[in-house]
PQR file of N, CA, C, O and H, with PARSE charges and radii, in Angstrom:
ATOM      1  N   UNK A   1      86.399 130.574  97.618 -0.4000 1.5000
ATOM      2  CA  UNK A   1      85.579 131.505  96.883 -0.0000 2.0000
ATOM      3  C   UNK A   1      86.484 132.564  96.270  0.5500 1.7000
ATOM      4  O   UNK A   1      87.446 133.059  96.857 -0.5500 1.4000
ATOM      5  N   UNK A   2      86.063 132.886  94.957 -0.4000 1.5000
ATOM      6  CA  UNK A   2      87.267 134.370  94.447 -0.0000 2.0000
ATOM      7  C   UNK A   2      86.951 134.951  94.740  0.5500 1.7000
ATOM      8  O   UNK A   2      85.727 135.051  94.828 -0.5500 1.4000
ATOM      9  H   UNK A   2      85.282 132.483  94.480  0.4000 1.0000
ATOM     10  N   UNK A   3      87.953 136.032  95.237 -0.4000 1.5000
ATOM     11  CA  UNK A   3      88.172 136.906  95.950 -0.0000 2.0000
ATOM     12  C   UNK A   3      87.557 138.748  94.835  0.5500 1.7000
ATOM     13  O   UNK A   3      87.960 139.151  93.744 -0.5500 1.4000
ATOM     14  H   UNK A   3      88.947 135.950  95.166  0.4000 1.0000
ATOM     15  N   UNK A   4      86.686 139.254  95.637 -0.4000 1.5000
ATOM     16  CA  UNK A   4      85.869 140.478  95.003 -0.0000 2.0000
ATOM     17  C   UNK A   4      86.498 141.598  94.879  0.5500 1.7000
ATOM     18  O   UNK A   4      85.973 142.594  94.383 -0.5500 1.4000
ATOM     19  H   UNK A   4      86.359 138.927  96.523  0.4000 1.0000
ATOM     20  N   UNK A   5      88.076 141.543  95.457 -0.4000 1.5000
ATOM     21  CA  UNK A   5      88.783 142.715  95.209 -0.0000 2.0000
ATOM     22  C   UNK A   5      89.669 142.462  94.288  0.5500 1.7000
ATOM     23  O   UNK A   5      90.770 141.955  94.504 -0.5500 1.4000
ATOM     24  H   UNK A   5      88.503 140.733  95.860  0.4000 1.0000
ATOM     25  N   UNK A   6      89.177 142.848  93.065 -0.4000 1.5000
ATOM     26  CA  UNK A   6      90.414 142.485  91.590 -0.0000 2.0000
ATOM     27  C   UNK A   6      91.160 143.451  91.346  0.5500 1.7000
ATOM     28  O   UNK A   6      91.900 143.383  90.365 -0.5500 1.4000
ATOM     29  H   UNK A   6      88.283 143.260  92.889  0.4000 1.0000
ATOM     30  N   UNK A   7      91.156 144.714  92.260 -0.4000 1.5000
ATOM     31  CA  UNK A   7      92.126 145.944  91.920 -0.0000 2.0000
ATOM     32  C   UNK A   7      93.131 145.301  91.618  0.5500 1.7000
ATOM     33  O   UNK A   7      93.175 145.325  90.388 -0.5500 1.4000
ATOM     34  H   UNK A   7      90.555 144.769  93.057  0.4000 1.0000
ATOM     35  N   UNK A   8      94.108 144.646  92.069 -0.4000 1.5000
ATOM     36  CA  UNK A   8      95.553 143.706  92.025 -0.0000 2.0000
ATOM     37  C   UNK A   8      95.352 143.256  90.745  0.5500 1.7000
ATOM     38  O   UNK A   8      96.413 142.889  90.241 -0.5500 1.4000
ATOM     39  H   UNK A   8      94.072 144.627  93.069  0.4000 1.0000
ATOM     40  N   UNK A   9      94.351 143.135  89.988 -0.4000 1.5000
ATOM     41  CA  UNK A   9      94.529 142.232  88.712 -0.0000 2.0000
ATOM     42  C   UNK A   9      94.951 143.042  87.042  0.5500 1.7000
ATOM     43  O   UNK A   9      94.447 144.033  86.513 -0.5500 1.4000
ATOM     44  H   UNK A   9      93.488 143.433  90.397  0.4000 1.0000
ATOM     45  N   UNK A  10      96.067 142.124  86.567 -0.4000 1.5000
ATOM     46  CA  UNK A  10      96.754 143.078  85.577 -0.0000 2.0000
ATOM     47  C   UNK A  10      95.583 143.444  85.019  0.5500 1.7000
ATOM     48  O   UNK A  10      94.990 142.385  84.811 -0.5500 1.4000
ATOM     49  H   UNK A  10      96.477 141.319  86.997  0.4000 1.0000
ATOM     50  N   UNK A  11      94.834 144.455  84.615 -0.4000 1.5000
ATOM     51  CA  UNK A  11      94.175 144.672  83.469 -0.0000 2.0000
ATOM     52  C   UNK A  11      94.687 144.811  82.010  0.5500 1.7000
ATOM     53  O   UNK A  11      94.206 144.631  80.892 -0.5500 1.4000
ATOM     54  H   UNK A  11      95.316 145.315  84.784  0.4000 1.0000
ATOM     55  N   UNK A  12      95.454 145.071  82.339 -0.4000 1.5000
ATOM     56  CA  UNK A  12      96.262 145.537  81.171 -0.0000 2.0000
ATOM     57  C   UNK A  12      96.645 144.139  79.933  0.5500 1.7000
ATOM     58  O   UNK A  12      97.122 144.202  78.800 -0.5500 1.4000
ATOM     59  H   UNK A  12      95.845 145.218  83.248  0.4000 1.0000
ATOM     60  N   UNK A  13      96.253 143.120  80.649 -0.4000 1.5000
ATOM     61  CA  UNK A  13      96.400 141.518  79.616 -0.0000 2.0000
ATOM     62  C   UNK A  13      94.916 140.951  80.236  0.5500 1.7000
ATOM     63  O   UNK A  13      95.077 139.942  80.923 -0.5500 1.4000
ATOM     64  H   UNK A  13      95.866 143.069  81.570  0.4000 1.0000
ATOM     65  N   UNK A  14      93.477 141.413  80.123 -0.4000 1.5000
ATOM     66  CA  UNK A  14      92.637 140.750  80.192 -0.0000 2.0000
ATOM     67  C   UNK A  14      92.137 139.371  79.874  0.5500 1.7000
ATOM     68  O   UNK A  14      91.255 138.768  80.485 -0.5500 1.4000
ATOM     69  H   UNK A  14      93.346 142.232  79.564  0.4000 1.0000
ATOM     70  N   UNK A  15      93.156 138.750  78.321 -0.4000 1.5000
ATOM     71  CA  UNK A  15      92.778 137.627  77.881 -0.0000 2.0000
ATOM     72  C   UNK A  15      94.026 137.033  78.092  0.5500 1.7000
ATOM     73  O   UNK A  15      95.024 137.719  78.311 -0.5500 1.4000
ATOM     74  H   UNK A  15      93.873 139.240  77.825  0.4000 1.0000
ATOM     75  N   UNK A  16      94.050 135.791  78.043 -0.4000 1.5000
ATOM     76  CA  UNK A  16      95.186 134.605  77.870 -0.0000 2.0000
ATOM     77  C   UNK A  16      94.956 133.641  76.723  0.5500 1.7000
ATOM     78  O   UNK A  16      93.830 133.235  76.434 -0.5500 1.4000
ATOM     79  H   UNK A  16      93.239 135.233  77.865  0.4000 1.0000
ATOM     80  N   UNK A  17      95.894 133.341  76.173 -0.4000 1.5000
ATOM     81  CA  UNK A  17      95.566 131.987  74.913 -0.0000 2.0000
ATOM     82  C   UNK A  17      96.507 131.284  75.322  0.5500 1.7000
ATOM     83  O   UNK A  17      97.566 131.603  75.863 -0.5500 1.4000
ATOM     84  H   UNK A  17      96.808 133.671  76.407  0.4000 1.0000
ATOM     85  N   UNK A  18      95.862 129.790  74.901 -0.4000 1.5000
ATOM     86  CA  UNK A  18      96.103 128.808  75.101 -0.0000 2.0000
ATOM     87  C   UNK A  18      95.963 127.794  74.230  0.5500 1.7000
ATOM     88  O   UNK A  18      94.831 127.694  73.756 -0.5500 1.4000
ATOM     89  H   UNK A  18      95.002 129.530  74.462  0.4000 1.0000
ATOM     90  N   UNK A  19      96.996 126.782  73.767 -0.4000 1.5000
ATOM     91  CA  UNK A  19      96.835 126.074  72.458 -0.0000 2.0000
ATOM     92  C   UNK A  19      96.305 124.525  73.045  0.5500 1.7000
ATOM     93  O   UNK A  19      96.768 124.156  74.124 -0.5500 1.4000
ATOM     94  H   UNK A  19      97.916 126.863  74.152  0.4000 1.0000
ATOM     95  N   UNK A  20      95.313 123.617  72.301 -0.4000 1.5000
ATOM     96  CA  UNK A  20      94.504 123.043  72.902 -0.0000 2.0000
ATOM     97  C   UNK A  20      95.311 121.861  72.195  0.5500 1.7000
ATOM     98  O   UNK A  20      95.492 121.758  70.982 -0.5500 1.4000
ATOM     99  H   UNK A  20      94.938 123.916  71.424  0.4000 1.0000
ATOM    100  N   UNK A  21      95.861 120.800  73.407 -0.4000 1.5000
ATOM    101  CA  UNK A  21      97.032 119.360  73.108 -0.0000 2.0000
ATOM    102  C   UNK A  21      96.106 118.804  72.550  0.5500 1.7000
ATOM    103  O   UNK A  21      94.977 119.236  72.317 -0.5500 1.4000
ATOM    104  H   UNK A  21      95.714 120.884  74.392  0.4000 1.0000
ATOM    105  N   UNK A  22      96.833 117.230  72.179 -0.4000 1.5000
ATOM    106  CA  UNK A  22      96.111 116.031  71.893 -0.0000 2.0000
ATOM    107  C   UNK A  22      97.026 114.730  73.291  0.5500 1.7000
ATOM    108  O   UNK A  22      98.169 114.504  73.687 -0.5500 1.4000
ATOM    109  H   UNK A  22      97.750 116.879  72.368  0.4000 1.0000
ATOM    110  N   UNK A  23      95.765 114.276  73.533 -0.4000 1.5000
ATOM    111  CA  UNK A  23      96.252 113.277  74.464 -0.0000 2.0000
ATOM    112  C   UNK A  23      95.946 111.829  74.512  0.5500 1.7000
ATOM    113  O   UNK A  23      94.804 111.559  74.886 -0.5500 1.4000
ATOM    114  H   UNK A  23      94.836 114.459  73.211  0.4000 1.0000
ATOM    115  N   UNK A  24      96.683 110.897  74.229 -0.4000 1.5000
ATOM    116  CA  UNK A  24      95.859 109.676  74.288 -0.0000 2.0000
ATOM    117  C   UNK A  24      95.295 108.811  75.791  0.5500 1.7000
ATOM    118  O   UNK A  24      95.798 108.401  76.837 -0.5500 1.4000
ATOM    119  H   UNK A  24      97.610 111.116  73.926  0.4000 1.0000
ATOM    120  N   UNK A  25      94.177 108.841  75.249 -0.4000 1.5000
ATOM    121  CA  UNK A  25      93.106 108.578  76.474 -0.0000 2.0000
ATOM    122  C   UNK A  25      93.217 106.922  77.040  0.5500 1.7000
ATOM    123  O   UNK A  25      93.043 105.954  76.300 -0.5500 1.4000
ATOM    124  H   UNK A  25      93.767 109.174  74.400  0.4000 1.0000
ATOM    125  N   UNK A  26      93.446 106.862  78.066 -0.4000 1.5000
ATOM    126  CA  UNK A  26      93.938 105.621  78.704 -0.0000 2.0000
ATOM    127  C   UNK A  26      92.920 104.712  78.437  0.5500 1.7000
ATOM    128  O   UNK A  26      91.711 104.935  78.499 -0.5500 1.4000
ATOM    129  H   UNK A  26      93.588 107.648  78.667  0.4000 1.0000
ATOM    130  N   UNK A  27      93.728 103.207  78.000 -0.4000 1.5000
ATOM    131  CA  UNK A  27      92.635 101.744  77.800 -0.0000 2.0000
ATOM    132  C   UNK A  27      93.806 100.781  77.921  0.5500 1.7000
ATOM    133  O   UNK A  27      94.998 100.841  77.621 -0.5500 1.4000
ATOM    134  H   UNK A  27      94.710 103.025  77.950  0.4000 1.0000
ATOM    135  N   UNK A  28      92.889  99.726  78.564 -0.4000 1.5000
ATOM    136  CA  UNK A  28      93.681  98.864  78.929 -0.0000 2.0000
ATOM    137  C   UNK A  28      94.190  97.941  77.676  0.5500 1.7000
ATOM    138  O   UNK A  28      93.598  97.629  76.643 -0.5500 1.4000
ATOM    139  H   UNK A  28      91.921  99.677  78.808  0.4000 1.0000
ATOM    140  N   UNK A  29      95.279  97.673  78.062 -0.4000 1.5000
ATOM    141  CA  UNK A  29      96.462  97.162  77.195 -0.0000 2.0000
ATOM    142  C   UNK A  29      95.400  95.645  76.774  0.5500 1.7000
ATOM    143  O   UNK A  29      94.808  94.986  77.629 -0.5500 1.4000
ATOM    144  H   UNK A  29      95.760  97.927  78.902  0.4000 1.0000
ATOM    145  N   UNK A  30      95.377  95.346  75.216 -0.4000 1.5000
ATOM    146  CA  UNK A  30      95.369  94.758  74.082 -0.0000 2.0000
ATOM    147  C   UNK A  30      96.480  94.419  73.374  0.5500 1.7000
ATOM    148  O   UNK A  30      96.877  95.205  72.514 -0.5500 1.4000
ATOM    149  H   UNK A  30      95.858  95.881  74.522  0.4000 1.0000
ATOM    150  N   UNK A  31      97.017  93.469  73.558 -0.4000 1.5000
ATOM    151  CA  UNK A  31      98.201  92.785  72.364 -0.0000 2.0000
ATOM    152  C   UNK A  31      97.269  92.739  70.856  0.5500 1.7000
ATOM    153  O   UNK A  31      97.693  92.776  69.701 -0.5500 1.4000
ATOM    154  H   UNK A  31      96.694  92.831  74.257  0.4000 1.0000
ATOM    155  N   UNK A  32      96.138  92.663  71.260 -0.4000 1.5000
ATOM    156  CA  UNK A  32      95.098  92.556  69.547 -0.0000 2.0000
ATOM    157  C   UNK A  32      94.625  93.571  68.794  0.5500 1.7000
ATOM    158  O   UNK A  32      94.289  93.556  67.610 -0.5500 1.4000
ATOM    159  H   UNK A  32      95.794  92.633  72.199  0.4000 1.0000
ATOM    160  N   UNK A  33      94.627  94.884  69.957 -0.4000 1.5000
ATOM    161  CA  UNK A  33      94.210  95.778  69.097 -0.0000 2.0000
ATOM    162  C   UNK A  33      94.832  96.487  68.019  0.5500 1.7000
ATOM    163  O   UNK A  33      95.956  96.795  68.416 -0.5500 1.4000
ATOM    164  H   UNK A  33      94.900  94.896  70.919  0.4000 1.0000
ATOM    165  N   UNK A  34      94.678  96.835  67.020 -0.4000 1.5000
ATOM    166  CA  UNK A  34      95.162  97.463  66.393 -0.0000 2.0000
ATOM    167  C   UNK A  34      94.829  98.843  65.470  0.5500 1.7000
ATOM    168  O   UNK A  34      95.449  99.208  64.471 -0.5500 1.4000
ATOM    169  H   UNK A  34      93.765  96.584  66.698  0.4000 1.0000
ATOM    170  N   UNK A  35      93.496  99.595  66.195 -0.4000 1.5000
ATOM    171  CA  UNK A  35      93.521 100.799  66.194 -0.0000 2.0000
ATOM    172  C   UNK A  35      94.193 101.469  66.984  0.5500 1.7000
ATOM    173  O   UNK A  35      94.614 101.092  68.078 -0.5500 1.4000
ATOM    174  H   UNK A  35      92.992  99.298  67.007  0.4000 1.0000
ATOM    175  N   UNK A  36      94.408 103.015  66.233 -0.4000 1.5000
ATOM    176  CA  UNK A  36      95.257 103.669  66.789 -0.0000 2.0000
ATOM    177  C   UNK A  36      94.790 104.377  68.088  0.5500 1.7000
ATOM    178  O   UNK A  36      93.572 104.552  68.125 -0.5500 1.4000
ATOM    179  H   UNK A  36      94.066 103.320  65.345  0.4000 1.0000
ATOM    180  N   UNK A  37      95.347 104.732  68.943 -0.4000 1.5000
ATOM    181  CA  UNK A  37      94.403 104.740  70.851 -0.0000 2.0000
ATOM    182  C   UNK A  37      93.323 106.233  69.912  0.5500 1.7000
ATOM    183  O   UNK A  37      93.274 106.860  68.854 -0.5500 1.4000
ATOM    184  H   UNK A  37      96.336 104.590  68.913  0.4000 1.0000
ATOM    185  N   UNK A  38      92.670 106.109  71.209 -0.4000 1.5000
ATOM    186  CA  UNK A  38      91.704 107.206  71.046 -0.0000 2.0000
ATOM    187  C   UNK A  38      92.520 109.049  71.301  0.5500 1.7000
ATOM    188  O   UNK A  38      93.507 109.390  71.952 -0.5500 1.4000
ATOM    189  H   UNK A  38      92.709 105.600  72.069  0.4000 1.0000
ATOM    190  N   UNK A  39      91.929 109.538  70.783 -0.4000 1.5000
ATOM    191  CA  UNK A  39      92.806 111.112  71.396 -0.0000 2.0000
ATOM    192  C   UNK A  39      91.489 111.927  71.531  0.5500 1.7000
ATOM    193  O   UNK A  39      90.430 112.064  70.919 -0.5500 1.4000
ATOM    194  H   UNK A  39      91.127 109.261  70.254  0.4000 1.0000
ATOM    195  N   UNK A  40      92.079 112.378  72.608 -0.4000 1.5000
ATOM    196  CA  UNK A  40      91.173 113.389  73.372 -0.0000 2.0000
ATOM    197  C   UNK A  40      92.124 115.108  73.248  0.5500 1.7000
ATOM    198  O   UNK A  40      93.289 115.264  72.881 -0.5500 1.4000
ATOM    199  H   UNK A  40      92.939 112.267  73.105  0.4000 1.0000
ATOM    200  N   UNK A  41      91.255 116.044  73.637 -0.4000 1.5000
ATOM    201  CA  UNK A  41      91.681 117.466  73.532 -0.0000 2.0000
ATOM    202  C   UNK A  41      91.987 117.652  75.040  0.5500 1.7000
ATOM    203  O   UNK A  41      91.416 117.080  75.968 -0.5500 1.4000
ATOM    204  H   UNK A  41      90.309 115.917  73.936  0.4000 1.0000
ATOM    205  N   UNK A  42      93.043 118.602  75.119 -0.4000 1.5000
ATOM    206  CA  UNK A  42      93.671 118.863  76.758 -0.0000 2.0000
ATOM    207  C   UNK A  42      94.139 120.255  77.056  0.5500 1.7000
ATOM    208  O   UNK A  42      94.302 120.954  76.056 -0.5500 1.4000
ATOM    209  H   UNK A  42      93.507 119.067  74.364  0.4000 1.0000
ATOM    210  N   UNK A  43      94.301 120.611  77.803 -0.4000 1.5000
ATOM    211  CA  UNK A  43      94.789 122.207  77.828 -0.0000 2.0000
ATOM    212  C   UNK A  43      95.341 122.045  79.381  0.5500 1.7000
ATOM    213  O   UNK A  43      94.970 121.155  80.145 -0.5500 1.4000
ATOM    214  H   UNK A  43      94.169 120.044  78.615  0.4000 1.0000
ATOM    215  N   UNK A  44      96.154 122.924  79.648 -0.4000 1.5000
ATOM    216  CA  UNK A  44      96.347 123.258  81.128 -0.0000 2.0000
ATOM    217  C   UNK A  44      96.379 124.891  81.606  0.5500 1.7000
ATOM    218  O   UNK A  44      96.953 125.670  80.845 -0.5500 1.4000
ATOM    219  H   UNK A  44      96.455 123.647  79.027  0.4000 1.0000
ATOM    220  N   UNK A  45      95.865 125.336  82.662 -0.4000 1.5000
ATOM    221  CA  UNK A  45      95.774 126.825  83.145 -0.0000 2.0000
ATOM    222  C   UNK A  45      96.995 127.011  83.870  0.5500 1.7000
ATOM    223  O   UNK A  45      97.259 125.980  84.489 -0.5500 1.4000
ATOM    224  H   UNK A  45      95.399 124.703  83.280  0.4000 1.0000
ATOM    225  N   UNK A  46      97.756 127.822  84.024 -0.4000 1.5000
ATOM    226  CA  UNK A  46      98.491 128.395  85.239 -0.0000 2.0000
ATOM    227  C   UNK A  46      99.160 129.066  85.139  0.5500 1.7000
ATOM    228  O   UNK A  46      99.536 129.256  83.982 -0.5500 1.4000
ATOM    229  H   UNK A  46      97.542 128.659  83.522  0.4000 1.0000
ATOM    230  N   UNK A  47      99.783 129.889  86.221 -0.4000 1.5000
ATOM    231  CA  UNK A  47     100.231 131.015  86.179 -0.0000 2.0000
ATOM    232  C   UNK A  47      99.774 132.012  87.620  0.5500 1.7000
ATOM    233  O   UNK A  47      98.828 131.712  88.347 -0.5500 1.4000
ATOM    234  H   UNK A  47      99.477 129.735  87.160  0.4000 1.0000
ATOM    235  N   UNK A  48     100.509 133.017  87.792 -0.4000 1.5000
ATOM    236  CA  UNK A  48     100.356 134.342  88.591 -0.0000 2.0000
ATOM    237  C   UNK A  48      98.843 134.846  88.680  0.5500 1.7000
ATOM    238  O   UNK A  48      98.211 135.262  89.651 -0.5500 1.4000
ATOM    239  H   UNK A  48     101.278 133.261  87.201  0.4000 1.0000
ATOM    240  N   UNK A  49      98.395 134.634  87.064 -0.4000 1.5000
ATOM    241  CA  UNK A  49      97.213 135.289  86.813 -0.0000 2.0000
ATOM    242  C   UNK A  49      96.085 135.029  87.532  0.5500 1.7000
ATOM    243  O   UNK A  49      95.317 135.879  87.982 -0.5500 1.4000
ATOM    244  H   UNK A  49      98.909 134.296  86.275  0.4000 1.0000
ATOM    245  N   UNK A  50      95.987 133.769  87.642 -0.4000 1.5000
ATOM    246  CA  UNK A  50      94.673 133.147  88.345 -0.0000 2.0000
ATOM    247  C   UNK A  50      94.624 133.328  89.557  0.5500 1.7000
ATOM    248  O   UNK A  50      93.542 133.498  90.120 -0.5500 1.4000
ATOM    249  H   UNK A  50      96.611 133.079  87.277  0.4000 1.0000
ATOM    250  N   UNK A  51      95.947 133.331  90.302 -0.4000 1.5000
ATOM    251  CA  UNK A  51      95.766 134.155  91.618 -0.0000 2.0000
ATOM    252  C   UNK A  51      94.997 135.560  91.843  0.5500 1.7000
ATOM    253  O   UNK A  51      94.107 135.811  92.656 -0.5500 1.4000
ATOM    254  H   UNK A  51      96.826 133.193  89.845  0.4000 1.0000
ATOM    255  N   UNK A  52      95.691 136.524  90.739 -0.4000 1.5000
ATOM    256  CA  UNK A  52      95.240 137.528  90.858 -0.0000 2.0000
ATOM    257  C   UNK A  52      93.987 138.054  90.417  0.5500 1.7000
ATOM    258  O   UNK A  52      93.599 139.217  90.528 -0.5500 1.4000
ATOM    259  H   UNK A  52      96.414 136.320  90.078  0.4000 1.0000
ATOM    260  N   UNK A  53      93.314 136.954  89.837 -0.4000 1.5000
ATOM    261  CA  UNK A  53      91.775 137.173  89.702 -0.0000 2.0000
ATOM    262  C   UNK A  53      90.911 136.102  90.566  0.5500 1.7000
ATOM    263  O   UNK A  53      89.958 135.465  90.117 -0.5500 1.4000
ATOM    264  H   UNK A  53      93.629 136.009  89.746  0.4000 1.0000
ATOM    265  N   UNK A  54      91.382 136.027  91.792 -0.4000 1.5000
ATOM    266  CA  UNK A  54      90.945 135.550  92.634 -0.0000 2.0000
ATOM    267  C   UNK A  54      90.680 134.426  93.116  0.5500 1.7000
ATOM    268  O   UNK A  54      90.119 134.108  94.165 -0.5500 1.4000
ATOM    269  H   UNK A  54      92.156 136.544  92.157  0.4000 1.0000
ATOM    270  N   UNK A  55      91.321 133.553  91.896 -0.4000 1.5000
ATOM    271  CA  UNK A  55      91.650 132.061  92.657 -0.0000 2.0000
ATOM    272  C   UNK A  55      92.568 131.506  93.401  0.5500 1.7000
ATOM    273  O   UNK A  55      93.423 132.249  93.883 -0.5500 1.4000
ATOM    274  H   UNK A  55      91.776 133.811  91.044  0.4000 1.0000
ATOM    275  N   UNK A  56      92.607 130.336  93.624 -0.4000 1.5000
ATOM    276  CA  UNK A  56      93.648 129.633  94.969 -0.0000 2.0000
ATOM    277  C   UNK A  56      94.114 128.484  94.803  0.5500 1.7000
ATOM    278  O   UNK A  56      93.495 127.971  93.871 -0.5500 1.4000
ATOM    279  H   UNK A  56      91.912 129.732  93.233  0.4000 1.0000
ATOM    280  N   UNK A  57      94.885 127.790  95.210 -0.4000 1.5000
ATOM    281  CA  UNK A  57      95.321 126.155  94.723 -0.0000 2.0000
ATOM    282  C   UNK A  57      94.472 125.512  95.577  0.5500 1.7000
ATOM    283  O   UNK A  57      94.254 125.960  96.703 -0.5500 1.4000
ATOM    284  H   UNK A  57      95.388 128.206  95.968  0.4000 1.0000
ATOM    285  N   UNK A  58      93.947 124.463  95.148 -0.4000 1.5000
ATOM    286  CA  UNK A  58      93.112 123.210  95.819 -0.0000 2.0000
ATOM    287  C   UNK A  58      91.228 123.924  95.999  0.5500 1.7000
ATOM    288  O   UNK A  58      90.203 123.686  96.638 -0.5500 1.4000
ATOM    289  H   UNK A  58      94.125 124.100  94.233  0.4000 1.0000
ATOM    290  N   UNK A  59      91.747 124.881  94.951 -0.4000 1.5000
ATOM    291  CA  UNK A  59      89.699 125.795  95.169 -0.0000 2.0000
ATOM    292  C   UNK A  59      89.277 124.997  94.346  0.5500 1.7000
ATOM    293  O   UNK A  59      89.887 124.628  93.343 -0.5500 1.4000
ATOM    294  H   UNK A  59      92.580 125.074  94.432  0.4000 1.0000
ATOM    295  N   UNK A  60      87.752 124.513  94.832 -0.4000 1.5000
ATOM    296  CA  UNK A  60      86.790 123.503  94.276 -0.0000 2.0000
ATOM    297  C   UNK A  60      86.361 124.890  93.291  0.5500 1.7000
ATOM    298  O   UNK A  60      86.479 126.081  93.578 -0.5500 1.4000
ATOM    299  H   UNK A  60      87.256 124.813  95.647  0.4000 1.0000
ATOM    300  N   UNK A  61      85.747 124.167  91.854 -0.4000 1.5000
ATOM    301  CA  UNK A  61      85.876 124.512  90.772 -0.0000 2.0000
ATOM    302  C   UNK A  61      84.410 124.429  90.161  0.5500 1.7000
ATOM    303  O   UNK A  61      83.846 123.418  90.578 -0.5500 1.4000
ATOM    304  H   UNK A  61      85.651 123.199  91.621  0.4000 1.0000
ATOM    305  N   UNK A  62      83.812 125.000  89.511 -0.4000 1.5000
ATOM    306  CA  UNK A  62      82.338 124.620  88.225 -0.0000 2.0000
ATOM    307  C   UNK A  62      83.223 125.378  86.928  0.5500 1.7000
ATOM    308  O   UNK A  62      83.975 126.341  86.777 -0.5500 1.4000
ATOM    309  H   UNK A  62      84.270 125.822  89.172  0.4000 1.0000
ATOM    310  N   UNK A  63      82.622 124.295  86.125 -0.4000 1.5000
ATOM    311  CA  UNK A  63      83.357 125.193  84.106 -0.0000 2.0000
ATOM    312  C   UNK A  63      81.690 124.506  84.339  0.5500 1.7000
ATOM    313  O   UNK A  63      81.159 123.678  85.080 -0.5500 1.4000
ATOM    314  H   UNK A  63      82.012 123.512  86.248  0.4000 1.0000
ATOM    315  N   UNK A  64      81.385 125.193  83.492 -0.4000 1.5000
ATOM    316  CA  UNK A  64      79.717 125.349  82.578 -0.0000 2.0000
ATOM    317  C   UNK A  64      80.541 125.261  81.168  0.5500 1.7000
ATOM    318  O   UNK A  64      81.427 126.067  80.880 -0.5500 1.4000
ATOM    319  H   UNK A  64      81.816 125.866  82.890  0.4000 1.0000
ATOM    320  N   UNK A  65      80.119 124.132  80.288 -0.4000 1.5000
ATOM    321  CA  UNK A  65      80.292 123.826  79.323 -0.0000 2.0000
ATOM    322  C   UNK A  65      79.376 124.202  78.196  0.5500 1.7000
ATOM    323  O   UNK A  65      78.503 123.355  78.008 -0.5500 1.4000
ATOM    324  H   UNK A  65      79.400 123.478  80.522  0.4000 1.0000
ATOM    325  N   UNK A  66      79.328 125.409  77.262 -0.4000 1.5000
ATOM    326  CA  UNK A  66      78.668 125.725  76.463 -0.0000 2.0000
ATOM    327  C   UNK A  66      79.384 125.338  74.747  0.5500 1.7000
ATOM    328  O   UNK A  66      80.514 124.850  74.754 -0.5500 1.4000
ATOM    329  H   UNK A  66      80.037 126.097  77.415  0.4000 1.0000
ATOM    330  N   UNK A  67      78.989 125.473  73.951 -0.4000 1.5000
ATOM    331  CA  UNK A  67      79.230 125.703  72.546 -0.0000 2.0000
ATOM    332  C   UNK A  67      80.387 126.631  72.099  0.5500 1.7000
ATOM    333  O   UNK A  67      80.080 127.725  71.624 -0.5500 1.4000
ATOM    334  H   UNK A  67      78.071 125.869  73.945  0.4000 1.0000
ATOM    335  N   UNK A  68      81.715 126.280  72.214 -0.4000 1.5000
ATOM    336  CA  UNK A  68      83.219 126.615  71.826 -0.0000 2.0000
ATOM    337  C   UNK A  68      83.361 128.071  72.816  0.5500 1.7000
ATOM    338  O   UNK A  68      83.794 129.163  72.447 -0.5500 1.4000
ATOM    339  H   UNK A  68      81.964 125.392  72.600  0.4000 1.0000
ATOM    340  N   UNK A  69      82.829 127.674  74.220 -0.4000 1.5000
ATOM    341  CA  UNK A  69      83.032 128.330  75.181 -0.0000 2.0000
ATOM    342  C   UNK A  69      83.066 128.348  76.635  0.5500 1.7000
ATOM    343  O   UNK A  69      81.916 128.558  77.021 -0.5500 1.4000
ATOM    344  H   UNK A  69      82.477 126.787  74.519  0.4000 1.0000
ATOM    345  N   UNK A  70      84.058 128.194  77.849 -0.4000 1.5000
ATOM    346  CA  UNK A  70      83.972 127.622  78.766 -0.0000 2.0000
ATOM    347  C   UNK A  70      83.466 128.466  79.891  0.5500 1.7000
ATOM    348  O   UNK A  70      83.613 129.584  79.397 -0.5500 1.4000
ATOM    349  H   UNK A  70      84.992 128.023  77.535  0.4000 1.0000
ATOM    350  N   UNK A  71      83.082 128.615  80.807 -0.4000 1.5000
ATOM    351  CA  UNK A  71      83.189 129.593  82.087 -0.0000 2.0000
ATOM    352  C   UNK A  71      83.154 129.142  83.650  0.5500 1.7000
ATOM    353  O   UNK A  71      82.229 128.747  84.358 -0.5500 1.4000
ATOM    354  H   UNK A  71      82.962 127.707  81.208  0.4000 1.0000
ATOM    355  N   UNK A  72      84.397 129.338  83.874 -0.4000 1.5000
ATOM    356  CA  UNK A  72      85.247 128.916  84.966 -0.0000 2.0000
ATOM    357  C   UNK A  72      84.661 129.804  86.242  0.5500 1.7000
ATOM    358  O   UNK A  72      85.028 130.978  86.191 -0.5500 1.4000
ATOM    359  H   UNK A  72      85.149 129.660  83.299  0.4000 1.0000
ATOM    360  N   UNK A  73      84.010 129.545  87.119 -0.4000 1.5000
ATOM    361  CA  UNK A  73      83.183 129.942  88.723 -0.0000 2.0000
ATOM    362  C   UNK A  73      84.057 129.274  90.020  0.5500 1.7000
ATOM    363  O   UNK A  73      84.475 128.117  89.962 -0.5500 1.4000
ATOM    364  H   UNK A  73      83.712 128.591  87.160  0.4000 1.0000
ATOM    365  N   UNK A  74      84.260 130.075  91.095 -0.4000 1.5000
ATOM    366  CA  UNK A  74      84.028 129.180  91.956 -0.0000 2.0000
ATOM    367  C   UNK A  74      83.081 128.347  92.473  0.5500 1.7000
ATOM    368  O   UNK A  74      82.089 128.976  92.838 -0.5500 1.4000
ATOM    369  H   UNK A  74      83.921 131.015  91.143  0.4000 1.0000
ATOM    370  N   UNK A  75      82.991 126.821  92.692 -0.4000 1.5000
ATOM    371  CA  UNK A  75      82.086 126.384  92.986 -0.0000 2.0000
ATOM    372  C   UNK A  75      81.442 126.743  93.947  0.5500 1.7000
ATOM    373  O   UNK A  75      80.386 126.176  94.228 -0.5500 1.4000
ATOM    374  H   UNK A  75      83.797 126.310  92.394  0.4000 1.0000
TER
END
């Protein structure tokens, strides 16, 4: 669960950006195919930060998936 004491947390950099990859999405091997693989969008989080706003390594997770917006809970 995150932790309710965020005093520790930089305020001072409230946001983070992050540039969103391209990844090709795994299918099993075709000698026939000849479209190009599928690509999917990818990102990765990490850092100091997420500690200090109260997360943990191996913490079970909810993202609520809205309209060009994510929000990350402990589950």
């Amino acid at each position: 669960m995150a932790d309710a004491n965020l005093k520790a947390f930089d305020d001072a950099h409230p946001s983070r950006s992050v540039t969103i990859q391209q990844s090709p999405r795994w299918q099993p091997y075709s000698p026939k195919r000849r479209a190009a693989p599928l690509l999917v969008p990818w990102f990765k989080l990490s850092g100091r930060w997420l500690e200090q706003a109260g997360f943990h390594p191996r913490q079970h997770l909810k993202i609520e998936v809205q309209h060009e917006r994510l929000v990350i809970t402990p589950a």
